[in-house]
C-alpha atoms as a printed R data frame, in Angstrom:
   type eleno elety resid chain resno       x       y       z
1  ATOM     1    CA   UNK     A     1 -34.773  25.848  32.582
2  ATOM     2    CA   UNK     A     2 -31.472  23.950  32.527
3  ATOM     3    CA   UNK     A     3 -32.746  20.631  31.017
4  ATOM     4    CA   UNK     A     4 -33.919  22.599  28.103
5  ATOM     5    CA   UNK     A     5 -30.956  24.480  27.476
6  ATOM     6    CA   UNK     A     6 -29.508  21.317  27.873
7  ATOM     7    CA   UNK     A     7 -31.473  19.838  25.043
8  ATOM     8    CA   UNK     A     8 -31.323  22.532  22.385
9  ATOM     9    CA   UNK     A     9 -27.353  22.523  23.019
10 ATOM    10    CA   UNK     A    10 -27.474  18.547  21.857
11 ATOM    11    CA   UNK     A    11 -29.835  19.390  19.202
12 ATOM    12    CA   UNK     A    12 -27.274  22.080  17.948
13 ATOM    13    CA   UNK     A    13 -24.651  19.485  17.991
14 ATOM    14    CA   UNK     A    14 -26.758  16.735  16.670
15 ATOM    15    CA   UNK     A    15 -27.139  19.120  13.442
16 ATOM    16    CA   UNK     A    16 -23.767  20.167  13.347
17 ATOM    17    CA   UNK     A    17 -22.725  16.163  13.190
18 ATOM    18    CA   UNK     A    18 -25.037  15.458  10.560
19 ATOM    19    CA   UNK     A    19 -23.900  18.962   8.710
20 ATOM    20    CA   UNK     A    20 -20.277  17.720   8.781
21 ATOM    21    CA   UNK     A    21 -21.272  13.421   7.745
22 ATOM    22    CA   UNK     A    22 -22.910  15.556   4.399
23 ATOM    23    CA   UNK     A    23 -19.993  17.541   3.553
24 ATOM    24    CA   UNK     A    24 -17.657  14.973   4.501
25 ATOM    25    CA   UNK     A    25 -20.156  12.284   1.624
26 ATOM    26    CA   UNK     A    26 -20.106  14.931  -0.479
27 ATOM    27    CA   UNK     A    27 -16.284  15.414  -0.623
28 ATOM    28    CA   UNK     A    28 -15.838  11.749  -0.615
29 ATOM    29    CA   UNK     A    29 -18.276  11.244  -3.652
30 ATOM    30    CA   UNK     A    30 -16.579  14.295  -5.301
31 ATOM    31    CA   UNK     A    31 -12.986  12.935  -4.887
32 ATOM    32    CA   UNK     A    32 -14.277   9.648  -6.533
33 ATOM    33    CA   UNK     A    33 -15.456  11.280  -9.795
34 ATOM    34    CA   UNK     A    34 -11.799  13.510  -9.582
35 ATOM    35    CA   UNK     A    35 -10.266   9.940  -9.316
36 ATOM    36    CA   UNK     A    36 -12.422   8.172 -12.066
37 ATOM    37    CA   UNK     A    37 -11.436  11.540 -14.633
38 ATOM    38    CA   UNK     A    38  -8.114  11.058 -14.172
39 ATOM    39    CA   UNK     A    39  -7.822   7.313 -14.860
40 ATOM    40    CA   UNK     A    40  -9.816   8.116 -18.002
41 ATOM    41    CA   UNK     A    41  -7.983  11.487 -18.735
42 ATOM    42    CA   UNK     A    42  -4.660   8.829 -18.857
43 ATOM    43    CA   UNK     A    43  -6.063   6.208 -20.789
44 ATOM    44    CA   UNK     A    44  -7.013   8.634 -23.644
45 ATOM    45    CA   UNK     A    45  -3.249  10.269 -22.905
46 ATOM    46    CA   UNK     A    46  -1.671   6.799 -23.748
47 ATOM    47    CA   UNK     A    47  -4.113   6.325 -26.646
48 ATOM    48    CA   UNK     A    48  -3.030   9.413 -28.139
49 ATOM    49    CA   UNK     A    49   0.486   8.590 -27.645
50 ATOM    50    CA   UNK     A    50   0.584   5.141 -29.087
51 ATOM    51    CA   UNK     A    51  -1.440   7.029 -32.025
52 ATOM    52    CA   UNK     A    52   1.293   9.795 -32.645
53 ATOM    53    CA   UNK     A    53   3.905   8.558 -31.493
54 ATOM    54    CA   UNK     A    54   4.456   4.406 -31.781
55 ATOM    55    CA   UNK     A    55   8.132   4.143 -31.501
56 ATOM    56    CA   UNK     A    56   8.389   5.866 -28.406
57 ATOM    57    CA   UNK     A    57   8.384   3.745 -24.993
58 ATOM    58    CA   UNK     A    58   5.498   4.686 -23.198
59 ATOM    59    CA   UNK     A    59   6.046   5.958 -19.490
60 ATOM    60    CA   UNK     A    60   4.448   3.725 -16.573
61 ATOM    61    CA   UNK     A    61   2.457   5.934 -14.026
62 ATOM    62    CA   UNK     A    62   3.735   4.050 -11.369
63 ATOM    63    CA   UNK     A    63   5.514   5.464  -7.971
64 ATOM    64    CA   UNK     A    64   8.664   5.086  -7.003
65 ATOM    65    CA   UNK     A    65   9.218   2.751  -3.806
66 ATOM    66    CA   UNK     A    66  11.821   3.543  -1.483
67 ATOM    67    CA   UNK     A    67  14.279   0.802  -1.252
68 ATOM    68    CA   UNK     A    68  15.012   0.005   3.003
69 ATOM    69    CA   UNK     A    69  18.116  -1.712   3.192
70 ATOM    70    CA   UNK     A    70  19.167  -3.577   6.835
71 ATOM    71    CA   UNK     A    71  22.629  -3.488   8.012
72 ATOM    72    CA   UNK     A    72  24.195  -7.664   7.967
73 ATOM    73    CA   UNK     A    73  27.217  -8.895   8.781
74 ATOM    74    CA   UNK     A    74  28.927 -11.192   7.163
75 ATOM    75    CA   UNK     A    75  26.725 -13.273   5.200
76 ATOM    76    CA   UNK     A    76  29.022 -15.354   3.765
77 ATOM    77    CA   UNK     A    77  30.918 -16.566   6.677
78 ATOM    78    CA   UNK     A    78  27.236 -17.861   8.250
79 ATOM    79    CA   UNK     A    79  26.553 -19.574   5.003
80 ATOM    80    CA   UNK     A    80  29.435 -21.578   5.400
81 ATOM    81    CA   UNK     A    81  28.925 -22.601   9.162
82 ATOM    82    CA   UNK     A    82  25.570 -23.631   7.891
83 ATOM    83    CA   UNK     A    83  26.790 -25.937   5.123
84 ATOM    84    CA   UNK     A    84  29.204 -27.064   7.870
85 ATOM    85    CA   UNK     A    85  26.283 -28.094   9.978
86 ATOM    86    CA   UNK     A    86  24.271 -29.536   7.432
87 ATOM    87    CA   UNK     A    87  27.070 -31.874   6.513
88 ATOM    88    CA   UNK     A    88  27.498 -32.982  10.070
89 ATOM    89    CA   UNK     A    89  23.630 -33.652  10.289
90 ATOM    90    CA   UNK     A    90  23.423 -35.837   7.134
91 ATOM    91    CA   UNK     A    91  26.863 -38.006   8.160
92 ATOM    92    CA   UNK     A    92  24.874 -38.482  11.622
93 ATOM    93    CA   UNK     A    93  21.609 -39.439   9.601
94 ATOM    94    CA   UNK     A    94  23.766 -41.680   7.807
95 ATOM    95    CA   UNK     A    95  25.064 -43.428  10.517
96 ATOM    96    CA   UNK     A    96  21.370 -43.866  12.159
97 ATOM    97    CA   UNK     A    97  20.338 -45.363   8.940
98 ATOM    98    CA   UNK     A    98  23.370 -48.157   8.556
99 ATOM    99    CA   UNK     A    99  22.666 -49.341  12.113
Protein backbone atom coordinates (compact mmCIF):
# COMPACT_ATOMS: atom_id res chain seq x y z
CA UNK A 1 0.00 0.00 0.00
CA UNK A 2 2.80 2.52 0.58
CA UNK A 3 4.49 2.30 -2.89
CA UNK A 4 1.23 3.30 -4.35
CA UNK A 5 0.52 6.09 -2.26
CA UNK A 6 3.86 6.82 -3.00
CA UNK A 7 3.22 6.98 -6.69
CA UNK A 8 -0.04 8.88 -6.92
CA UNK A 9 1.71 11.59 -4.52
CA UNK A 10 4.52 12.02 -7.53
CA UNK A 11 1.86 11.87 -10.03
CA UNK A 12 0.07 14.79 -8.12
CA UNK A 13 3.23 16.68 -8.20
CA UNK A 14 4.21 15.72 -11.64
CA UNK A 15 0.78 17.55 -12.69
CA UNK A 16 1.13 20.30 -10.49
CA UNK A 17 4.80 21.01 -12.27
CA UNK A 18 3.47 20.81 -15.58
CA UNK A 19 0.22 23.02 -14.33
CA UNK A 20 2.64 25.75 -13.15
CA UNK A 21 5.44 25.40 -16.69
CA UNK A 22 1.70 26.32 -18.59
CA UNK A 23 0.79 29.22 -16.61
CA UNK A 24 4.20 30.32 -16.21
CA UNK A 25 4.35 30.03 -20.86
CA UNK A 26 1.31 31.51 -20.80
CA UNK A 27 2.28 34.61 -18.72
CA UNK A 28 5.51 34.77 -20.49
CA UNK A 29 3.80 34.74 -24.03
CA UNK A 30 1.22 37.24 -22.61
CA UNK A 31 3.87 39.72 -21.28
CA UNK A 32 5.47 39.57 -24.83
CA UNK A 33 2.35 40.77 -26.71
CA UNK A 34 1.95 43.60 -23.52
CA UNK A 35 5.61 44.45 -24.53
CA UNK A 36 5.17 44.40 -28.42
CA UNK A 37 1.70 46.93 -27.80
CA UNK A 38 3.53 49.21 -26.09
CA UNK A 39 6.49 49.69 -28.46
CA UNK A 40 3.81 50.13 -31.12
CA UNK A 41 1.38 52.18 -28.85
CA UNK A 42 4.80 54.72 -28.73
CA UNK A 43 5.69 54.70 -32.16
CA UNK A 44 2.15 55.86 -33.22
CA UNK A 45 2.49 58.42 -29.95
CA UNK A 46 5.64 60.00 -31.62
CA UNK A 47 3.96 59.88 -35.04
CA UNK A 48 1.19 61.81 -33.81
CA UNK A 49 3.39 64.20 -32.17
CA UNK A 50 5.73 65.01 -34.98
CA UNK A 51 2.21 65.35 -36.93
CA UNK A 52 0.67 68.01 -34.46
CA UNK A 53 3.15 69.27 -33.06
CA UNK A 54 6.71 69.67 -35.25
CA UNK A 55 8.41 72.35 -33.36
CA UNK A 56 8.31 70.71 -30.21
CA UNK A 57 11.46 68.47 -29.09
CA UNK A 58 10.31 65.15 -28.81
CA UNK A 59 10.95 63.33 -25.36
CA UNK A 60 13.39 60.15 -25.42
CA UNK A 61 11.82 57.12 -23.50
CA UNK A 62 14.94 56.37 -22.11
CA UNK A 63 15.79 55.71 -18.17
CA UNK A 64 17.68 57.55 -16.15
CA UNK A 65 21.12 55.87 -15.00
CA UNK A 66 22.37 56.49 -11.71
CA UNK A 67 25.67 58.13 -11.82
CA UNK A 68 28.32 56.01 -9.04
CA UNK A 69 31.00 58.23 -8.30
CA UNK A 70 34.41 56.69 -6.35
CA UNK A 71 36.11 58.66 -3.77
CA UNK A 72 40.16 59.71 -5.31
CA UNK A 73 42.65 61.50 -3.92
CA UNK A 74 44.56 63.73 -5.40
CA UNK A 75 44.68 63.13 -8.96
CA UNK A 76 46.71 65.71 -9.91
CA UNK A 77 49.60 65.32 -7.67
CA UNK A 78 49.94 61.40 -9.17
CA UNK A 79 49.81 62.81 -12.63
CA UNK A 80 52.72 64.71 -12.01
CA UNK A 81 54.90 61.92 -10.31
CA UNK A 82 53.99 60.04 -13.40
CA UNK A 83 55.26 62.60 -15.91
CA UNK A 84 58.21 62.72 -13.47
CA UNK A 85 58.82 59.07 -14.09
CA UNK A 86 58.25 59.02 -17.59
CA UNK A 87 60.88 61.66 -18.09
CA UNK A 88 63.40 59.72 -16.09
CA UNK A 89 62.60 56.53 -18.25
CA UNK A 90 63.08 58.23 -21.66
CA UNK A 91 66.59 60.17 -20.44
CA UNK A 92 67.64 56.44 -19.37
CA UNK A 93 66.41 55.10 -22.89
CA UNK A 94 68.36 57.79 -24.24
CA UNK A 95 71.40 57.03 -22.73
CA UNK A 96 71.04 53.10 -23.72
CA UNK A 97 70.61 54.23 -27.21
CA UNK A 98 73.93 56.69 -27.48
CA UNK A 99 76.08 53.87 -26.09
Amino acid sequence: ALPILHMRKAIAESQRVLELERKLFTNERQHRVCQYENMNLRISLDELKMKYEPNEVPELHTPKRKLERFPVDDISGRSENLEKKNVHAKGSDENIATR
